[in-house]
gemmi code that builds the backbone of each chain (N, CA, C; Angstrom):
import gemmi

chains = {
    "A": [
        ("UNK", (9.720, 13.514, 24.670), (10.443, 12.864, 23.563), (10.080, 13.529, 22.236)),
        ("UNK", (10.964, 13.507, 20.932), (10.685, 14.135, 19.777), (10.072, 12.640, 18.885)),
        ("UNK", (9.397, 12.760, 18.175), (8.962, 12.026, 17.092), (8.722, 12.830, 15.691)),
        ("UNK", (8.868, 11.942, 15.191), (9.090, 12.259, 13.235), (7.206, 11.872, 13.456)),
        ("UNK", (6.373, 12.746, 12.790), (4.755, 12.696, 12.459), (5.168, 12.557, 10.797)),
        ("UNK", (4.506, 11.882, 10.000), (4.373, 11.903, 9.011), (2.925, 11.739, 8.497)),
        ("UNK", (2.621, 12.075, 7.485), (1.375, 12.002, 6.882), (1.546, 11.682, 5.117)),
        ("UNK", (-0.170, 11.112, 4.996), (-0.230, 10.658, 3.462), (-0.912, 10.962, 2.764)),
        ("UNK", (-1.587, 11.094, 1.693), (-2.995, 11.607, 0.942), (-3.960, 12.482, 1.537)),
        ("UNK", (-4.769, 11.997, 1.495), (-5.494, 13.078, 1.886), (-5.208, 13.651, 3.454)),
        ("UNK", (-4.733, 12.852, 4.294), (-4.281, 13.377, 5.770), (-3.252, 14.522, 5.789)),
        ("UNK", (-2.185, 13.778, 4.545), (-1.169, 14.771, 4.694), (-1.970, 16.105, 3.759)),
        ("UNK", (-2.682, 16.116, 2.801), (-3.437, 17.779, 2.231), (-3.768, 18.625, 3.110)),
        ("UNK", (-4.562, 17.665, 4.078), (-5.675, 18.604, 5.516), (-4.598, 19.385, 6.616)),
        ("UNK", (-3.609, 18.503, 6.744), (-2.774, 18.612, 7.660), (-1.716, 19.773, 7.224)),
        ("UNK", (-1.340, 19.979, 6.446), (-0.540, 20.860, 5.243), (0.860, 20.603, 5.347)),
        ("UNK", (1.110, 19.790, 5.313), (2.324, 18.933, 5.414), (3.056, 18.165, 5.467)),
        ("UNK", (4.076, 17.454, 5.318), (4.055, 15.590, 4.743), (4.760, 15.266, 6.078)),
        ("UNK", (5.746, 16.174, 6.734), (6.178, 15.335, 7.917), (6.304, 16.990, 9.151)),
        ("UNK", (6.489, 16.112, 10.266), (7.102, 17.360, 11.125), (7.251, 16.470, 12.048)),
        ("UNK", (7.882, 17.474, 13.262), (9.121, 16.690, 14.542), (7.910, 17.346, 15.421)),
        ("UNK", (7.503, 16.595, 16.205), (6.379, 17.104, 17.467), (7.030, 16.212, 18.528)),
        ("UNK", (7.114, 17.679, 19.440), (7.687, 17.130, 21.412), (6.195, 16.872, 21.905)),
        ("UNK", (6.384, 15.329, 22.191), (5.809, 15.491, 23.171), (5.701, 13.949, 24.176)),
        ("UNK", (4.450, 13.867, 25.676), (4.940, 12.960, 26.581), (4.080, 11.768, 26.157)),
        ("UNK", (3.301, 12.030, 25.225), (1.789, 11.189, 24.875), (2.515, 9.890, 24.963)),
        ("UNK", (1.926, 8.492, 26.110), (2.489, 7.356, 25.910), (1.856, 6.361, 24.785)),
        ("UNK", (0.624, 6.784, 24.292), (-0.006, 6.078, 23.297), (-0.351, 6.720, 21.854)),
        ("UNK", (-0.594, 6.482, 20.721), (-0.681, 6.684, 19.349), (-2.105, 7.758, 19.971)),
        ("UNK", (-3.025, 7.252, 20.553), (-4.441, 7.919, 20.921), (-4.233, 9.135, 21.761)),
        ("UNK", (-3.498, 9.462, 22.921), (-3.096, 9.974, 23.837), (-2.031, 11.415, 23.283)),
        ("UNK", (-1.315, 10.601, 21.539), (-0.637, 11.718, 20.819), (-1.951, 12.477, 20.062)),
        ("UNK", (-3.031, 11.658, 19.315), (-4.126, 12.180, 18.678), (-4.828, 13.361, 19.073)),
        ("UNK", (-4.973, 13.066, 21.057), (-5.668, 13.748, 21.516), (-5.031, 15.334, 21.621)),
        ("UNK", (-3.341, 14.889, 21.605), (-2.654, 16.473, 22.246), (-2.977, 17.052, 20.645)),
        ("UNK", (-2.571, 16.398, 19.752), (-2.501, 16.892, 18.493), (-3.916, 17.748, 17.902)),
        ("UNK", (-4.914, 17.204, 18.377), (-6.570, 17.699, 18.225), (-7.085, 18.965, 19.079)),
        ("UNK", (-6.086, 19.477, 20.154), (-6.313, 20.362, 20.935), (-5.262, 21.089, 20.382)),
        ("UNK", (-4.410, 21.077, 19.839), (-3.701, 22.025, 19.117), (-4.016, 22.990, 18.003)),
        ("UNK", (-4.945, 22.763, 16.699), (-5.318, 23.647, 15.843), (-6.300, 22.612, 15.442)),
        ("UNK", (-6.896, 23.749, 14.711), (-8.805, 22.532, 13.952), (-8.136, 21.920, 13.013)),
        ("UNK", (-7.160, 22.401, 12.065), (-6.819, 21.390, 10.781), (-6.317, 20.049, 11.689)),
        ("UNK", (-5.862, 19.921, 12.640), (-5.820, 18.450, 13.521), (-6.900, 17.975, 13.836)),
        ("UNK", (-7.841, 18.656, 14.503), (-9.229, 18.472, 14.753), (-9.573, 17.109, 13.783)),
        ("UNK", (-10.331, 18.430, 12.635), (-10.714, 17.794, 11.628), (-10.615, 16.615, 11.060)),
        ("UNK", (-8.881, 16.111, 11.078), (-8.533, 15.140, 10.214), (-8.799, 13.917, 11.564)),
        ("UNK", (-8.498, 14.015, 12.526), (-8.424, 12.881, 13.447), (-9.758, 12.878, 14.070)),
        ("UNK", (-11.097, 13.702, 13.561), (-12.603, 13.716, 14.122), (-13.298, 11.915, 13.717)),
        ("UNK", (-12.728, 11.465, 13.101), (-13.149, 10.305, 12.710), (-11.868, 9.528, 12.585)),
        ("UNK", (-11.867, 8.700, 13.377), (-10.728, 7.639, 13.485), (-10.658, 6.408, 12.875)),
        ("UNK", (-12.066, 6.311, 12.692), (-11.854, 4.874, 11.723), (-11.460, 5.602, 10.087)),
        ("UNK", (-11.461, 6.337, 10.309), (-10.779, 6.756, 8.623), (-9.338, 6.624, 8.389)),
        ("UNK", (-8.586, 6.922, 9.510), (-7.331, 7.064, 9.237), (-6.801, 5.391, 9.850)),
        ("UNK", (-5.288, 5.244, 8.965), (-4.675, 4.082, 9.932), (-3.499, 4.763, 10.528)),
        ("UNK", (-2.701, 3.962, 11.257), (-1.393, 4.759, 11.893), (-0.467, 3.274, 11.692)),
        ("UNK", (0.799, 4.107, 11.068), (1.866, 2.840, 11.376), (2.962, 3.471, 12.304)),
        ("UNK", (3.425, 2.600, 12.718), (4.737, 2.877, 13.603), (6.140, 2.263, 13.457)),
        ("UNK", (6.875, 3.278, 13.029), (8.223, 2.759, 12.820), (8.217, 2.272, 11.126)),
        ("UNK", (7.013, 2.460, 10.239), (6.949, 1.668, 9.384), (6.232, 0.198, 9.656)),
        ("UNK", (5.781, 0.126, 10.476), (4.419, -0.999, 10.628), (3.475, -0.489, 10.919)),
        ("UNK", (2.355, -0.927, 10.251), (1.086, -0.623, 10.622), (0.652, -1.279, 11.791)),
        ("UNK", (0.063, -0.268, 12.786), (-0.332, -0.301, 14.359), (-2.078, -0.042, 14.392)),
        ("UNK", (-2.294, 0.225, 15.692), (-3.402, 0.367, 15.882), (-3.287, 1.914, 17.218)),
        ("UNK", (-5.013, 2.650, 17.441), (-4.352, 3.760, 18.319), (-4.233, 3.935, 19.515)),
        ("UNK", (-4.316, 2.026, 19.975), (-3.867, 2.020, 21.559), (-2.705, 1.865, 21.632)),
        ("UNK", (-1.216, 1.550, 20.788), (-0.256, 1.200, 20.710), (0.404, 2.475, 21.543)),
        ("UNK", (1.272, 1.524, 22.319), (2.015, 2.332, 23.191), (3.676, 3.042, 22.031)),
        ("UNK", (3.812, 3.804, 22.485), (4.574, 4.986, 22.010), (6.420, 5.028, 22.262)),
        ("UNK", (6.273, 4.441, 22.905), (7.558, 3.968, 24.063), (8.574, 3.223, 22.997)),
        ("UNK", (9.753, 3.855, 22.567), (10.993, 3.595, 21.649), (10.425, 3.797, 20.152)),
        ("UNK", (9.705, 4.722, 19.967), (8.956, 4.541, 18.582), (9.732, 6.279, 18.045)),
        ("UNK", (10.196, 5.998, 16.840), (10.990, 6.836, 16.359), (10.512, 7.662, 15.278)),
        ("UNK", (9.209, 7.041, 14.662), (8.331, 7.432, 13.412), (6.950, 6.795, 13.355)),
        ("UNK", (6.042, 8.269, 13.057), (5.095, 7.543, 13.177), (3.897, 7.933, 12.213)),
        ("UNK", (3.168, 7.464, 11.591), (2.807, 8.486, 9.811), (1.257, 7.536, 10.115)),
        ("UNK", (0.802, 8.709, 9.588), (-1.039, 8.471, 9.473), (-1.754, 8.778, 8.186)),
        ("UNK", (-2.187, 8.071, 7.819), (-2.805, 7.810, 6.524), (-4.019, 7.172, 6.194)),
        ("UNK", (-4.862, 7.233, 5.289), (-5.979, 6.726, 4.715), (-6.149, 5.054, 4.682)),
        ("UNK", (-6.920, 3.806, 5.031), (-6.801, 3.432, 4.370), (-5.904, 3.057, 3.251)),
        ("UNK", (-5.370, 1.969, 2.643), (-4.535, 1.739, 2.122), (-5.184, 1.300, 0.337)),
        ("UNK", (-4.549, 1.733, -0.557), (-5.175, 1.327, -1.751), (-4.563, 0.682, -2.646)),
        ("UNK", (-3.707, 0.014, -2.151), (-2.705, -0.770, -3.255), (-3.151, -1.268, -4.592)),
        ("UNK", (-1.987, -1.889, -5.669), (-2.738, -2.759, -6.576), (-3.189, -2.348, -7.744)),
    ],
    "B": [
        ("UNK", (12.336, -14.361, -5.941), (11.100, -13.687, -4.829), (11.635, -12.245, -5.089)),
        ("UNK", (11.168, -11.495, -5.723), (11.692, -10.102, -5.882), (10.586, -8.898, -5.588)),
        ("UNK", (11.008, -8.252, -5.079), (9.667, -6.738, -5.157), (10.298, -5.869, -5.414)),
        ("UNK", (9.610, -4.945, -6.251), (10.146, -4.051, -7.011), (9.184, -2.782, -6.768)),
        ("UNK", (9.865, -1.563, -6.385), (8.556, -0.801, -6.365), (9.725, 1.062, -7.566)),
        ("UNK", (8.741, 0.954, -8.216), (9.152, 2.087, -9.500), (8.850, 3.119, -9.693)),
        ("UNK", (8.867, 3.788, -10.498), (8.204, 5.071, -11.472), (8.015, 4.145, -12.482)),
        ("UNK", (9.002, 3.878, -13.537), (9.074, 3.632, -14.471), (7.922, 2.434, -15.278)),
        ("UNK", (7.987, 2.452, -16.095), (6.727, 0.990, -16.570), (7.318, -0.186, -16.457)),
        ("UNK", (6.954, -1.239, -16.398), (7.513, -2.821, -17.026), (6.558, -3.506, -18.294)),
        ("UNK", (7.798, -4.293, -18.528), (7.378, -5.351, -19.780), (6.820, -6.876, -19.097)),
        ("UNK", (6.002, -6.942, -19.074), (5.160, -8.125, -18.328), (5.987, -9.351, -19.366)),
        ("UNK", (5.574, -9.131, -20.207), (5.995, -10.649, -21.130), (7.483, -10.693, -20.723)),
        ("UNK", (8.347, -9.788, -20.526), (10.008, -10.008, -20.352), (10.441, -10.265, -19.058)),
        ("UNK", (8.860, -10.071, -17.874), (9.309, -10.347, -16.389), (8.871, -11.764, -16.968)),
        ("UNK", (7.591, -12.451, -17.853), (7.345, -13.511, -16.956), (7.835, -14.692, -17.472)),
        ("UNK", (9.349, -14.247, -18.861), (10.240, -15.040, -19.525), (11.192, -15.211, -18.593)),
        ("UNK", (11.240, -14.253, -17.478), (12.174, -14.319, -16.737), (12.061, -15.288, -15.790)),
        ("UNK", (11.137, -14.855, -15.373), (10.477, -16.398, -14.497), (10.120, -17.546, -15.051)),
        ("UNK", (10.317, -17.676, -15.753), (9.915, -19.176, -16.648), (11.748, -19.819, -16.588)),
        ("UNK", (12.211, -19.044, -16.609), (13.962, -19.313, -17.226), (14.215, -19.798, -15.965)),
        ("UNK", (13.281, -19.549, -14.495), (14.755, -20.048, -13.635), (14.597, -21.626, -13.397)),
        ("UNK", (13.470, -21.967, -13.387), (13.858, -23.719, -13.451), (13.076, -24.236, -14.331)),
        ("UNK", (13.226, -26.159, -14.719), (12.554, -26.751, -15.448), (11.687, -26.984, -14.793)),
        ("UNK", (11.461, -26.715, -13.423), (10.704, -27.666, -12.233), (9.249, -26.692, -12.263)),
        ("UNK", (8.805, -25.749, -13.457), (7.763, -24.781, -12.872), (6.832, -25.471, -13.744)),
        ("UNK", (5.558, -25.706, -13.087), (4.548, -25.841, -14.196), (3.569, -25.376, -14.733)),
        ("UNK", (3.432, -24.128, -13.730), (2.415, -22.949, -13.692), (2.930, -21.725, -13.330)),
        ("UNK", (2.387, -20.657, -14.520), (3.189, -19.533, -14.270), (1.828, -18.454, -14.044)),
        ("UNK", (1.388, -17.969, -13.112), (0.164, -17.173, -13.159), (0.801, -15.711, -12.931)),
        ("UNK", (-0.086, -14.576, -13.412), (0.336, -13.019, -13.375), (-1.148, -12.597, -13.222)),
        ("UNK", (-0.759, -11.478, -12.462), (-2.064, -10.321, -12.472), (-1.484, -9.138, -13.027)),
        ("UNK", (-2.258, -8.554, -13.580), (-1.312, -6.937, -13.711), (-2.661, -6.528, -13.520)),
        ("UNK", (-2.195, -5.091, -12.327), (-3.271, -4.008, -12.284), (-3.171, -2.368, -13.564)),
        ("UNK", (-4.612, -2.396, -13.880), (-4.299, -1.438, -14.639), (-4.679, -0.181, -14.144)),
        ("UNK", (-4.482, 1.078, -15.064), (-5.205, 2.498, -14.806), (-6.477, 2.245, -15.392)),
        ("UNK", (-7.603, 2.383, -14.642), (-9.355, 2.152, -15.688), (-9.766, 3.515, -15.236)),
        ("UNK", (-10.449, 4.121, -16.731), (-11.032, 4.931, -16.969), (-12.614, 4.670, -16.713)),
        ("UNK", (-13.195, 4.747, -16.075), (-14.994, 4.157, -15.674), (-15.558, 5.179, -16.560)),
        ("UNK", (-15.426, 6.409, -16.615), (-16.299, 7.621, -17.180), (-15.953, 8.196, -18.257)),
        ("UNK", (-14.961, 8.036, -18.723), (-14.198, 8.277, -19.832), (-13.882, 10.004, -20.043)),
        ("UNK", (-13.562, 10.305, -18.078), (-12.887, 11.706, -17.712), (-11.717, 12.041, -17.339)),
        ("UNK", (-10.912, 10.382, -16.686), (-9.776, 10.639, -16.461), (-9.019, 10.840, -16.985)),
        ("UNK", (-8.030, 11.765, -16.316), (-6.320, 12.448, -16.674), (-5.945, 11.994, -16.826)),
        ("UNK", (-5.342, 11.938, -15.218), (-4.211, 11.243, -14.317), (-4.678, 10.312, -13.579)),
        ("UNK", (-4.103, 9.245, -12.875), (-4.061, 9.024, -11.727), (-2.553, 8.654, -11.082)),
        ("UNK", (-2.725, 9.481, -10.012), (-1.328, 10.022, -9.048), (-1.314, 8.949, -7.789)),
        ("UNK", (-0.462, 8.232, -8.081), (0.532, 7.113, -7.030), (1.206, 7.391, -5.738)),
        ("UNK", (0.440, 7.741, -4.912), (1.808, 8.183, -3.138), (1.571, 7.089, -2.720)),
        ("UNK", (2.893, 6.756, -2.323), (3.308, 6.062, -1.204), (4.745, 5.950, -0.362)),
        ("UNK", (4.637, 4.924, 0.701), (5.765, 6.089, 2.089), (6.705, 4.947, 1.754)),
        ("UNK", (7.532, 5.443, 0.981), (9.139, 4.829, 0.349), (9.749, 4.287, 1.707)),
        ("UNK", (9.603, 4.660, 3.196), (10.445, 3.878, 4.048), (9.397, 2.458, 4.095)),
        ("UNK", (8.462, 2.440, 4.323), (8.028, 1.363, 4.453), (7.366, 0.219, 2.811)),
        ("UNK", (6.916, 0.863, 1.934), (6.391, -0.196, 0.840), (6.970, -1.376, 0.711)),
        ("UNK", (8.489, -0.780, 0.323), (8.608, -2.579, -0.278), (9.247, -3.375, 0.979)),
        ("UNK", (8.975, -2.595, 2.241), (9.098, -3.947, 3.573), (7.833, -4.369, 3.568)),
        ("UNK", (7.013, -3.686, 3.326), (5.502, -3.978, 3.081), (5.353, -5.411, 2.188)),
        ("UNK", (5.380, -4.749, 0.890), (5.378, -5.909, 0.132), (6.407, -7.154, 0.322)),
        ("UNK", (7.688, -7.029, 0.744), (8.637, -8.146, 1.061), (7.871, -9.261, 2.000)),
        ("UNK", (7.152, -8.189, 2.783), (6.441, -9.541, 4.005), (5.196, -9.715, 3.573)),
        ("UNK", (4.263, -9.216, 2.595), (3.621, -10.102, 2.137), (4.069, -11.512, 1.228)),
        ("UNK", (4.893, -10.982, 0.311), (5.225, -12.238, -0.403), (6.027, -13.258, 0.536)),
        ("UNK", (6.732, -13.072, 1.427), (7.363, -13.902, 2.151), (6.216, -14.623, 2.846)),
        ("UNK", (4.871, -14.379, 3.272), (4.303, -14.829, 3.622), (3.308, -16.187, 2.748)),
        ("UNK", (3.123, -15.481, 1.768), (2.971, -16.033, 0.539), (3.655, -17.403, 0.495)),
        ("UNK", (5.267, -17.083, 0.741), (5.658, -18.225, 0.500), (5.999, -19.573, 1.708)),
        ("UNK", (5.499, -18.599, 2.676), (5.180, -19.909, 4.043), (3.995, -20.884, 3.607)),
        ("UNK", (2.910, -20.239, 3.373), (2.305, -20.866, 3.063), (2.205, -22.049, 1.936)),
        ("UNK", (2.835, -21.464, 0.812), (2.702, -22.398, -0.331), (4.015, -22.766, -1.346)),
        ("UNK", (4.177, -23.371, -1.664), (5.774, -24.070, -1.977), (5.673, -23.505, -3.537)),
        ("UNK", (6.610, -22.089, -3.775), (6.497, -21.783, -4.380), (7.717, -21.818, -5.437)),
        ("UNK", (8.095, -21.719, -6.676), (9.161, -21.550, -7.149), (10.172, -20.340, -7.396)),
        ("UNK", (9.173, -19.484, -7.858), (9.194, -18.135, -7.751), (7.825, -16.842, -7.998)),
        ("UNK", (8.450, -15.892, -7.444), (7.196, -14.439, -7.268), (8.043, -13.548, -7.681)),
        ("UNK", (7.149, -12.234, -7.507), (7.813, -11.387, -8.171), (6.240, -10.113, -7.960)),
        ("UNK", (6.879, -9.433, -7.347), (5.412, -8.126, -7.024), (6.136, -6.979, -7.708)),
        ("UNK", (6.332, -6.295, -8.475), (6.334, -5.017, -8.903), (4.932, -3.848, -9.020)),
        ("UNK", (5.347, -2.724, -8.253), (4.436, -1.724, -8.420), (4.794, -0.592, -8.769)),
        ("UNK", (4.159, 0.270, -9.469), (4.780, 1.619, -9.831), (3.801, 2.670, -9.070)),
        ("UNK", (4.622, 3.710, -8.896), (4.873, 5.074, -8.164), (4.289, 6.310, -9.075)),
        ("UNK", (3.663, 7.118, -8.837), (4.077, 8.497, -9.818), (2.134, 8.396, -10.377)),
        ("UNK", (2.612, 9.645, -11.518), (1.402, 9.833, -12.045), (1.560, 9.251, -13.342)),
        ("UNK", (0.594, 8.180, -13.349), (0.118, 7.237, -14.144), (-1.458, 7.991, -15.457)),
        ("UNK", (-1.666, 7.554, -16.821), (-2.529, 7.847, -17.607), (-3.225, 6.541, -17.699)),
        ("UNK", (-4.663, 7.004, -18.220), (-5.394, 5.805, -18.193), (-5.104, 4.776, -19.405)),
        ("UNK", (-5.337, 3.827, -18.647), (-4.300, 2.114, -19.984), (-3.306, 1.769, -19.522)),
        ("UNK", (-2.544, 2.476, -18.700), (-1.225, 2.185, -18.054), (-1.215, 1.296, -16.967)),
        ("UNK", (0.021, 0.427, -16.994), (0.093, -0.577, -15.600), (0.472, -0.003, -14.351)),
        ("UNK", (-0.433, -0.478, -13.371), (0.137, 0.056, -12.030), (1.278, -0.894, -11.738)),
        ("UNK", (0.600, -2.363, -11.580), (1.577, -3.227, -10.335), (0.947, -4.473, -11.511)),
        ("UNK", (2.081, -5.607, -11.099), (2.061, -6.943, -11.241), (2.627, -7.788, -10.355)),
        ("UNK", (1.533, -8.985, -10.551), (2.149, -9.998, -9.325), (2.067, -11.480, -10.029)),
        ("UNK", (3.572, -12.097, -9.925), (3.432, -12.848, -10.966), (4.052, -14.453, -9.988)),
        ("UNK", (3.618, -15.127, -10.144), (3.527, -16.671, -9.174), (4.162, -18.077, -10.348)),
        ("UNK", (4.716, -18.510, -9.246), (5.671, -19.595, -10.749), (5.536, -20.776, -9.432)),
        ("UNK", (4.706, -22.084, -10.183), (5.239, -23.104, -8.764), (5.179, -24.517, -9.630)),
        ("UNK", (4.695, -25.376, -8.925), (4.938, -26.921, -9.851), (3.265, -27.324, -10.553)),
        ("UNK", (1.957, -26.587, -9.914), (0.700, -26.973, -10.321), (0.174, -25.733, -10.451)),
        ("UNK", (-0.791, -26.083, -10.756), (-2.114, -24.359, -11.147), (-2.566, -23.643, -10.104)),
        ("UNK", (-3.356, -25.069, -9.003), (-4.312, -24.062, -7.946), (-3.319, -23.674, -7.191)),
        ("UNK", (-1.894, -24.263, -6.785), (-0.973, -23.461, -6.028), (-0.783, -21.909, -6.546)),
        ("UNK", (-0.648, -21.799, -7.714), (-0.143, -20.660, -8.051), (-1.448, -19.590, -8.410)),
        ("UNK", (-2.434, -19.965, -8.534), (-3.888, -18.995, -8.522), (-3.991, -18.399, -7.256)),
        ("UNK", (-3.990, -19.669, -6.354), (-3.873, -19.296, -4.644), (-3.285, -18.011, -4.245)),
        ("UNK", (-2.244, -18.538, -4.571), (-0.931, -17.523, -3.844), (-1.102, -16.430, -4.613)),
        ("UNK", (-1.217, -16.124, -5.905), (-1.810, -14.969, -6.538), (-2.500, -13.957, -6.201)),
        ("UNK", (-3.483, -14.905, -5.761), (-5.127, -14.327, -5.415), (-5.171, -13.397, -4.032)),
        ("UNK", (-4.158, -14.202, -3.087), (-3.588, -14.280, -1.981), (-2.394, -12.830, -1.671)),
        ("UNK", (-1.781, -12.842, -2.532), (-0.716, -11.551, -3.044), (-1.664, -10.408, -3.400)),
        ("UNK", (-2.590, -10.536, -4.223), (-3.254, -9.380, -4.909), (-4.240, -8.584, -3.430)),
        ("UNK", (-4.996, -9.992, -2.462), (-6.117, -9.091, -1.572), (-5.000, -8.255, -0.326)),
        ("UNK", (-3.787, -9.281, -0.220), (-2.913, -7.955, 0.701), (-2.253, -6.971, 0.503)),
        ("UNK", (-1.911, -6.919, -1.058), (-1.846, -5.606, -1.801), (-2.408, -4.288, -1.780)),
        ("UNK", (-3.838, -4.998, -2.132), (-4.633, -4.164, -1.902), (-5.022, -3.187, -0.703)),
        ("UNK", (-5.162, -4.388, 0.610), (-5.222, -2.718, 1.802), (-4.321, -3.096, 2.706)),
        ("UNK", (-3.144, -3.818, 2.024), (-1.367, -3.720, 3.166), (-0.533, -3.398, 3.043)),
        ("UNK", (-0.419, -2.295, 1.342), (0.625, -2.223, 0.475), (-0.066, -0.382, 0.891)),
        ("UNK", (1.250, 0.399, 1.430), (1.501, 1.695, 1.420), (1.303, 2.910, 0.748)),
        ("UNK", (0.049, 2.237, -0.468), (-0.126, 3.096, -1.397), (-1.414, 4.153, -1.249)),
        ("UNK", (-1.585, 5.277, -2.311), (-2.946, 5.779, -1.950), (-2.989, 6.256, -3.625)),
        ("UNK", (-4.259, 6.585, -4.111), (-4.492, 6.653, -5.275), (-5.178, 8.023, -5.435)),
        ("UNK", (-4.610, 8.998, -6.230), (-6.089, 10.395, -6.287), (-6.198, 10.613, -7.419)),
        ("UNK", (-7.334, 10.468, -8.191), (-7.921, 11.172, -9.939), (-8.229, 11.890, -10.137)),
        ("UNK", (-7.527, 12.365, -11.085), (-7.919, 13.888, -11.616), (-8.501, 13.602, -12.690)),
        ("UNK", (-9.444, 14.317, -12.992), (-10.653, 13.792, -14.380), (-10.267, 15.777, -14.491)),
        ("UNK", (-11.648, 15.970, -15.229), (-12.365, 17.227, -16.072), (-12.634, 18.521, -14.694)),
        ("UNK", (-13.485, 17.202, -13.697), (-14.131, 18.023, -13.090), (-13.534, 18.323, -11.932)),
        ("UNK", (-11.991, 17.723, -11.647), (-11.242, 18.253, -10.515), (-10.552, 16.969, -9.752)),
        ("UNK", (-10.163, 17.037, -8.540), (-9.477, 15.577, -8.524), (-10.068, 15.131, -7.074)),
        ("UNK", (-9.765, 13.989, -7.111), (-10.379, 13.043, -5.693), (-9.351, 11.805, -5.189)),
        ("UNK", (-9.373, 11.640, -4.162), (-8.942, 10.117, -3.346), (-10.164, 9.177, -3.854)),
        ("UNK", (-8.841, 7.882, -4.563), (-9.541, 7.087, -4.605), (-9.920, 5.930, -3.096)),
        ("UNK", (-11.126, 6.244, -2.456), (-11.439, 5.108, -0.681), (-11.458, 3.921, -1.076)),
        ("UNK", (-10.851, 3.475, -0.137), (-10.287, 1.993, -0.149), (-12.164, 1.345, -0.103)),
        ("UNK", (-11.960, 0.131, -0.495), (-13.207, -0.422, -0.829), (-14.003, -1.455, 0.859)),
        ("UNK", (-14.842, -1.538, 1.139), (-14.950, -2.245, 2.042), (-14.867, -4.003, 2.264)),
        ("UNK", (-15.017, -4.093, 0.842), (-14.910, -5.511, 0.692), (-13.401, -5.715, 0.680)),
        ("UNK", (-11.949, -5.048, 0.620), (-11.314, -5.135, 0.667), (-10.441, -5.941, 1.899)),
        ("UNK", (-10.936, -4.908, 3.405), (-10.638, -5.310, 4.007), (-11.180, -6.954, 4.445)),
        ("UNK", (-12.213, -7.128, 3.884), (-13.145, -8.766, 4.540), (-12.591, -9.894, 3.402)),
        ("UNK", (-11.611, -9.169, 2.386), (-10.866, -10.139, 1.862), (-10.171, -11.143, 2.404)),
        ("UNK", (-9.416, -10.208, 3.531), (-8.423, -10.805, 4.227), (-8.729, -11.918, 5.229)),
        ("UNK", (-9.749, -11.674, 5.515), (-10.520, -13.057, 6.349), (-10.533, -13.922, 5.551)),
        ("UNK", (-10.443, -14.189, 4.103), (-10.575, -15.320, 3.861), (-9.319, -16.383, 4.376)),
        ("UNK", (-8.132, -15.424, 4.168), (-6.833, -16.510, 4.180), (-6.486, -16.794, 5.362)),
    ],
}
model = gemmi.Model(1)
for chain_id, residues in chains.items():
    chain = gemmi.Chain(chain_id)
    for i, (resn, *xyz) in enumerate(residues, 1):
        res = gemmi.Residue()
        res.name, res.seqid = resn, gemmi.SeqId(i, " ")
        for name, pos in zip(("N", "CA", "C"), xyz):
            atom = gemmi.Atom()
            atom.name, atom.element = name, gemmi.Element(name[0])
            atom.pos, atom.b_iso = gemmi.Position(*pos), 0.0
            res.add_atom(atom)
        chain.add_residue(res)
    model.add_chain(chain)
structure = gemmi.Structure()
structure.add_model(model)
structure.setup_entities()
């Protein structure tokens, strides 16, 4: 399946890019982390610590056992700093 | 019940005439406004991202939640976007109901899910180069209170 990756602050700097279309079969948010971390170190890096980042899906904020299944967008980001 | 998310600045006194105007029935009108603070007296900028598909569904379901809880008259969350100078308003959250502690509540209540449920991220640029502002830890143990 294709998914929209998006990124935010500092995820999206490390990452060098605010969105991209990644194929792939990963059925969980964790399971995408992992293909994504074996792909190049700037993935590595940013997803080496997981409690740093949050993940929403579809535009809701999820968690990274969330299954993957009809999910059309999916963006990872810092912590949130509203306000 | 409005959310507003901007570039541009607002006039606090002309949102919260606005909210005063829609009924006779309000008896408490409470506002927060967040500002830009300078701590060191180095900052620039500070630069506003956040993910335009989701914020103001973000903020819509906080205040809607807001208003399950507490019988409100009217709200009103505006936040601004962009690169902001220090003194400048980020966001306001402004609560209109029939008594006080209702509307402090729900305020208080609006402002801690703002803070780490609202789509935003903050980075400062001072003298000596720029940084992410990290979300605070007490932030998240806010939310346990409600």
């Amino acid at each position: 399946m294709k998914l929209e990756v998006v990124y935010f602050a500092w995820v999206r700097e490390r990452i060098g890019v605010p969105r991209e279309t990644v194929e792939t079969e990963a059925e969980t948010v964790a399971a995408l982390v992992t293909e994504l971390r074996a792909r190049e170190d700037r993935y590595d890096l940013v997803f080496s610590d997981v409690s740093v980042v949050r993940v929403a899906l579809d535009q809701t904020l999820s968690d990274f056992d969330a299954p993957l299944d009809g999910v059309s967008e999916v963006a990872f980001f810092p912590p949130m700093t509203g306000g | 019940m409005a959310v507003r998310v901007q570039c541009e600045d607002f006039d606090l006194g002309f949102e919260m005439a606005v909210l005063r105007a829609e009924s006779t029935n309000i008896g408490a009108l409470v506002s927060f406004s967040g500002l830009v603070r300078d701590d060191m007296g180095d900052l620039q900028t500070l630069e506003l991202e956040h993910y335009p598909s989701m914020t103001k569904k973000a903020l819509a379901e906080i205040e809607a939640e807001a208003c399950r809880r507490w019988n409100l008259n009217a709200t009103l969350i505006i936040h601004r976007y962009g690169s902001l100078k220090p003194g400048e308003q980020i966001m306001m959250v402004a609560v209109a109901s029939r008594h006080r502690k209702v509307a402090f509540e729900a305020a208080d209540f609006l402002m801690d899910f703002l803070k780490s449920r609202a789509p935003f991220w903050k980075k400062e640029t001072g003298i000596g180069g720029a940084e992410w502002v990290d979300a605070k830890e007490d932030d998240e143990a806010f939310l346990k209170r409600w």
